[in-house]
DSSP file (Angstrom, degrees, kcal/mol; ACC not computed):
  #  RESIDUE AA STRUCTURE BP1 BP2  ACC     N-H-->O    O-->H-N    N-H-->O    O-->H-N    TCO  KAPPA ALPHA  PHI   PSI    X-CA   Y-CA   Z-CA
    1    1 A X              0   0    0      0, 0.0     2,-0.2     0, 0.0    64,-0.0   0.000 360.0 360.0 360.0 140.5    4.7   11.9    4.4
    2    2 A X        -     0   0    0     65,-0.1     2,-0.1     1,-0.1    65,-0.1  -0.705 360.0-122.7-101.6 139.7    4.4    8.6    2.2
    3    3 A X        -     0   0    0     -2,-0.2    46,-0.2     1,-0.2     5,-0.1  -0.355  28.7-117.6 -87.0 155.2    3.6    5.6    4.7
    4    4 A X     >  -     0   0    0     -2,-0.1     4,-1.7     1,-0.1    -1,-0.2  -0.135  31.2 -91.2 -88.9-152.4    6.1    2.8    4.4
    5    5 A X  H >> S+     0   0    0      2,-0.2     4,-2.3     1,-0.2     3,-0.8   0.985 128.2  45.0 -75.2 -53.2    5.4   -0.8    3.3
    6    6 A X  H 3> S+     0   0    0      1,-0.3     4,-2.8     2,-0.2     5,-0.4   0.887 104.7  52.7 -62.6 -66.5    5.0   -1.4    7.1
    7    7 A X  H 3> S+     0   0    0      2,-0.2     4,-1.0     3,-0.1    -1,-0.3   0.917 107.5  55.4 -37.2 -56.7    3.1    1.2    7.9
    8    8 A X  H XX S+     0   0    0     -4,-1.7     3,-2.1    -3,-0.8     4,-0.8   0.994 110.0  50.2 -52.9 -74.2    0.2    0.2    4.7
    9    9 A X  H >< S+     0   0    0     -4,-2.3     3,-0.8     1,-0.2    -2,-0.2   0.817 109.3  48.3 -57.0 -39.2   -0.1   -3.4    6.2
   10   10 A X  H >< S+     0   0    0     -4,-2.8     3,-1.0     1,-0.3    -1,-0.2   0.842 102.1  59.6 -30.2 -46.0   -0.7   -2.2    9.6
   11   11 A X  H X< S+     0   0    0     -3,-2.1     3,-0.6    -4,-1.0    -1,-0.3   0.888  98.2  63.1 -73.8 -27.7   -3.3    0.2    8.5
   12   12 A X  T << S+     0   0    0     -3,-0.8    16,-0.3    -4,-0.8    -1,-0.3   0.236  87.7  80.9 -57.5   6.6   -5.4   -2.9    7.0
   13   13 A X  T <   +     0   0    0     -3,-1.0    -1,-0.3     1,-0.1    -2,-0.1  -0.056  59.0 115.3-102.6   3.1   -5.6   -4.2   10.5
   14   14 A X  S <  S-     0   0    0     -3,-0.6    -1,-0.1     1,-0.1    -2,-0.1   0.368  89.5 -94.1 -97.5  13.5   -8.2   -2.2   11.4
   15   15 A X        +     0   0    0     -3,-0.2    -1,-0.1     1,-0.1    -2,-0.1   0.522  68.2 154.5 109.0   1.1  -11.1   -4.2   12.3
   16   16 A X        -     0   0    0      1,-0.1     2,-0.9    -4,-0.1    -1,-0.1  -0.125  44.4-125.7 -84.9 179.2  -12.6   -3.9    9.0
   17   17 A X        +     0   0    0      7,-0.0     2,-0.1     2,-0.0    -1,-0.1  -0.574  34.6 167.7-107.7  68.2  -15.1   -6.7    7.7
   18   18 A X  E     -A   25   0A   0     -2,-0.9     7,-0.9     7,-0.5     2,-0.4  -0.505  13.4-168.7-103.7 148.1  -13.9   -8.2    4.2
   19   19 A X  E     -A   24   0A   0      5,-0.2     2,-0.4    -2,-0.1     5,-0.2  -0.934   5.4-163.5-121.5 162.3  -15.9  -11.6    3.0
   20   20 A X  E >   -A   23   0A   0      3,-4.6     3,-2.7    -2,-0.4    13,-0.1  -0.923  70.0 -14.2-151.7 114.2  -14.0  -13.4   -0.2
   21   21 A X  T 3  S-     0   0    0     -2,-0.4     3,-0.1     1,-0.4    -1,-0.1   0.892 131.8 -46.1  50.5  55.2  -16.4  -16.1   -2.1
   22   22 A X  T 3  S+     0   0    0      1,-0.3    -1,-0.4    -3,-0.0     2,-0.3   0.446 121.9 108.2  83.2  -6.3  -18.9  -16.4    0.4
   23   23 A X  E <   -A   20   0A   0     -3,-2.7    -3,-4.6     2,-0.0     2,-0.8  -0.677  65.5-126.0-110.0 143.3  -16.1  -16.7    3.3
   24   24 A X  E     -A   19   0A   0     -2,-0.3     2,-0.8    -5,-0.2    -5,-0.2  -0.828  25.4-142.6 -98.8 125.1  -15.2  -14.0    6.1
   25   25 A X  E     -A   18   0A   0     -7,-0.9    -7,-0.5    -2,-0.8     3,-0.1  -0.891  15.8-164.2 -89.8 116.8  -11.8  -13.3    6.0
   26   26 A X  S    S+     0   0    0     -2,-0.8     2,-0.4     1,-0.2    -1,-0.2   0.684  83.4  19.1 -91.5 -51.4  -10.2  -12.8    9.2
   27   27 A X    >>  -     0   0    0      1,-0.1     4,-2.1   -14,-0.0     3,-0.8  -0.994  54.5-164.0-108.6 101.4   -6.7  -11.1    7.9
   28   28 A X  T 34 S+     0   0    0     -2,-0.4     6,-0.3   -16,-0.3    10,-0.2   0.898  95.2  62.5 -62.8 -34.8   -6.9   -9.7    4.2
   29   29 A X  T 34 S+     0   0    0      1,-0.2    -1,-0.2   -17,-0.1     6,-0.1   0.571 118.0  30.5 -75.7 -13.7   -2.6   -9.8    4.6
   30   30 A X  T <4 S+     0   0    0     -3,-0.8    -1,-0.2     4,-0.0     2,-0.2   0.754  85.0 111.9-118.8 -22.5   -3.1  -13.5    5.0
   31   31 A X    >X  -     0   0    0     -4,-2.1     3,-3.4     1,-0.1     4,-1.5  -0.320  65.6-132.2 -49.0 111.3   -5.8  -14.8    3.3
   32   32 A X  T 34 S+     0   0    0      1,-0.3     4,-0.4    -2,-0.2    -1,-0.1   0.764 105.4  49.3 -46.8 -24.2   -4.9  -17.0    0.4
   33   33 A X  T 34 S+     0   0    0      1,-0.1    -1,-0.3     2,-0.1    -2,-0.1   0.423 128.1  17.6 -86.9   3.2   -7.4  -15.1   -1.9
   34   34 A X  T <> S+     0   0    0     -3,-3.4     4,-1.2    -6,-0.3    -2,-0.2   0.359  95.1  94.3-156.7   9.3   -6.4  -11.6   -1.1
   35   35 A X  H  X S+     0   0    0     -4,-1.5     4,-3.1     3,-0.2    -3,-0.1   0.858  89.3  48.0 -56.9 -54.6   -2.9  -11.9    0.4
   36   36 A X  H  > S+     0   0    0     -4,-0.4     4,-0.5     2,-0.2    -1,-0.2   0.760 109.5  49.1 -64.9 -31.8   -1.1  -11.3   -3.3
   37   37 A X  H  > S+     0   0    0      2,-0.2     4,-3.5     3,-0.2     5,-0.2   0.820 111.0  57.3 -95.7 -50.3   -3.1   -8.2   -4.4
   38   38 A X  H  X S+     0   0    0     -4,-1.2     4,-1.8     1,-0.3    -2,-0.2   0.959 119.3  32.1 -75.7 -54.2   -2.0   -6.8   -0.3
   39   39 A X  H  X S+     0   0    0     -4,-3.1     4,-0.8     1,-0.2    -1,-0.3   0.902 115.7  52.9 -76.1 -20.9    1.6   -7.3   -1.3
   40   40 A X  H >< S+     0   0    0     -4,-0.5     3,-1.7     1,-0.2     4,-0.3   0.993 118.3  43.7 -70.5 -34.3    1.4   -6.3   -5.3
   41   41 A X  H >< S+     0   0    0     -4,-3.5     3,-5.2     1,-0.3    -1,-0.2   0.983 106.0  62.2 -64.2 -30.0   -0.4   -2.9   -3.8
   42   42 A X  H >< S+     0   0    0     -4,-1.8     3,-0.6     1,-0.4     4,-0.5   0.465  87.5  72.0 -75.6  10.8    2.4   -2.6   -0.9
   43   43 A X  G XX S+     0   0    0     -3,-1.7     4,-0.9    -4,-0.8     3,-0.7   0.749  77.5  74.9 -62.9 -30.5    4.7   -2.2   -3.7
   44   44 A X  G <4 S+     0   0    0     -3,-5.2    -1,-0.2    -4,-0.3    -2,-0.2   0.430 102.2  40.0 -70.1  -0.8    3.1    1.3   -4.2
   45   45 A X  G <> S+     0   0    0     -3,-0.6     4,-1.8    -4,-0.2    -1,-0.2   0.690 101.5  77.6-121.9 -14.5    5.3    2.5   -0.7
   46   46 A X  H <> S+     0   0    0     -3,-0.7     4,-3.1    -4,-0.5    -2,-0.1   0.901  98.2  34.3 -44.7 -50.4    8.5    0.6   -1.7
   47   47 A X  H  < S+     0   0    0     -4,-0.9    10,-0.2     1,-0.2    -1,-0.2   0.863 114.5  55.5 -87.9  -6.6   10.0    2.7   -4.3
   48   48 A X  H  4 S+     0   0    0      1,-0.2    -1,-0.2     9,-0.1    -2,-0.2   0.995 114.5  42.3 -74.9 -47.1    8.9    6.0   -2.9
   49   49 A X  H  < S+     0   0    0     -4,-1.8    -2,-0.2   -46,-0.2    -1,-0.2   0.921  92.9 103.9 -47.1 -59.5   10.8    5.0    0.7
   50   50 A X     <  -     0   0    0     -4,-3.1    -3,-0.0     3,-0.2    -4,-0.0   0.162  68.9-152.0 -67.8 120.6   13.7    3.7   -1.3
   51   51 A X  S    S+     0   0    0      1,-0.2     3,-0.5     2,-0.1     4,-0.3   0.871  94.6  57.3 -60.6 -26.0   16.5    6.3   -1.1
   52   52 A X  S    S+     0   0    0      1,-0.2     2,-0.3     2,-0.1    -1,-0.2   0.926 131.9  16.0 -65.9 -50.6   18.1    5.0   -5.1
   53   53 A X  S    S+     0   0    0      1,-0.2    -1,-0.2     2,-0.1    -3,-0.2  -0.284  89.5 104.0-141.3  68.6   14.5    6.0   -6.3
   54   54 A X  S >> S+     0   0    0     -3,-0.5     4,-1.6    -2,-0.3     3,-1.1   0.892  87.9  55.0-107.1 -66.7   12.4    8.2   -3.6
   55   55 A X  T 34 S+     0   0    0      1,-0.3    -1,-0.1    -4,-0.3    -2,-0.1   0.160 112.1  38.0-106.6  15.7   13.1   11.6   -6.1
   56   56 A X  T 34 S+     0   0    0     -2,-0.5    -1,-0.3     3,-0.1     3,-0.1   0.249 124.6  44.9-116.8 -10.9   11.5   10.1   -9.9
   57   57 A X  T <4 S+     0   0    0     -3,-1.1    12,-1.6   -10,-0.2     2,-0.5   0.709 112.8  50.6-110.5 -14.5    8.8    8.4   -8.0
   58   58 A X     <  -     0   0    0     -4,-1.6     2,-0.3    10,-0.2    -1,-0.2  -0.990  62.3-176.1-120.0 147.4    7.7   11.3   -5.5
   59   59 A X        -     0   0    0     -2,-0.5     8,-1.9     8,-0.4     2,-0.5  -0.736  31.2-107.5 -93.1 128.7    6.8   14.9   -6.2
   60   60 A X  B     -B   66   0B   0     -2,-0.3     6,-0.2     6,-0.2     2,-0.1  -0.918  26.5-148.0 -90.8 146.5    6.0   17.9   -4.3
   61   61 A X        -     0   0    0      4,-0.7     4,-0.0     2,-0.5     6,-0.0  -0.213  42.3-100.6-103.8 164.4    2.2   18.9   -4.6
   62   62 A X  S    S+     0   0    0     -2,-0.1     2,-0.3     2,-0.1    -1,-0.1   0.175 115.3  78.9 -82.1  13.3    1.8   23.0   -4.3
   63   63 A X  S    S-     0   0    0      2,-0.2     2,-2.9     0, 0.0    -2,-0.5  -0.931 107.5-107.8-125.3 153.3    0.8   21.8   -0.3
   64   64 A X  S    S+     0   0    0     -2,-0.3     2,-0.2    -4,-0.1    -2,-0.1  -0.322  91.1 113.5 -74.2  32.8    4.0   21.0    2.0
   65   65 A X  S    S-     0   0    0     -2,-2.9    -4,-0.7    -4,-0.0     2,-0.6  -0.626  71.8-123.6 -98.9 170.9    2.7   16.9    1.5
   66   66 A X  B     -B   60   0B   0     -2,-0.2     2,-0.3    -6,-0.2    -6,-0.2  -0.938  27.9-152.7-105.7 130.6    4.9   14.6   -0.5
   67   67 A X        -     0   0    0     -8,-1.9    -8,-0.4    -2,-0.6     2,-0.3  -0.557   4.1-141.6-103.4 159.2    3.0   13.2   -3.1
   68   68 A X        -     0   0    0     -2,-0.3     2,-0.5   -10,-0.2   -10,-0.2  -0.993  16.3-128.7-139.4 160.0    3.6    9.9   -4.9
   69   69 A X        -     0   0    0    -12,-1.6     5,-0.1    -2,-0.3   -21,-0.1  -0.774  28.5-144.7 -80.9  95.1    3.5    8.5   -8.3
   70   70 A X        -     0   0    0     -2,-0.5   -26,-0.0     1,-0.2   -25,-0.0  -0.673   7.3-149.1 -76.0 170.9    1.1    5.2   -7.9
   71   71 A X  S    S+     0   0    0      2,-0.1    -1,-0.2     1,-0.1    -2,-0.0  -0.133  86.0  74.4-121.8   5.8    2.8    2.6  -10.5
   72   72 A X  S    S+     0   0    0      2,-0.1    -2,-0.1     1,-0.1    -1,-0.1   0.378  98.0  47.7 -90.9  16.1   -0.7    1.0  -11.2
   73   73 A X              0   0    0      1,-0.1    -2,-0.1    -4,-0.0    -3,-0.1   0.352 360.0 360.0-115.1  -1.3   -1.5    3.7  -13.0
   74   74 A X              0   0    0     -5,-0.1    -1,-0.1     0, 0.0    -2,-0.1   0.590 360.0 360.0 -71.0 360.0    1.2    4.2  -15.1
């Protein structure tokens, strides 16, 4: 199952240790320097959730996962 938008930012929550330009940043989802990149990626769970455009942006893989299309690689 592809996680939703919700789901992504949560999992960044996990205790992990980012520094940005010599600073520790306490929340990557809030931090003025890495806050836009955490939404531009969490576009990557929008259209696959989205019922209009869940079936041209996910796939099924030859395993019984749902697969997804990232759109920064298109």
């Amino acid at each position: 199952m592809i996680k939703t938008v919700e789901q992504y930012l949560e999992s960044l929550n996990d205790g992990r240790e980012v520094w940005c330009l010599g600073e520790k940043v306490k929340d990557v989802r809030t931090h003025p320097s890495t806050s836009t990149i955490i939404k531009m990626a969490a576009m990557d769970y929008v259209l696959p959730n989205h019922p209009d455009y869940r079936n041209p942006t996910t796939f099924q893989d030859v395993f019984p996962y749902k697969s997804q299309i990232s759109l920064h690689n298109i």
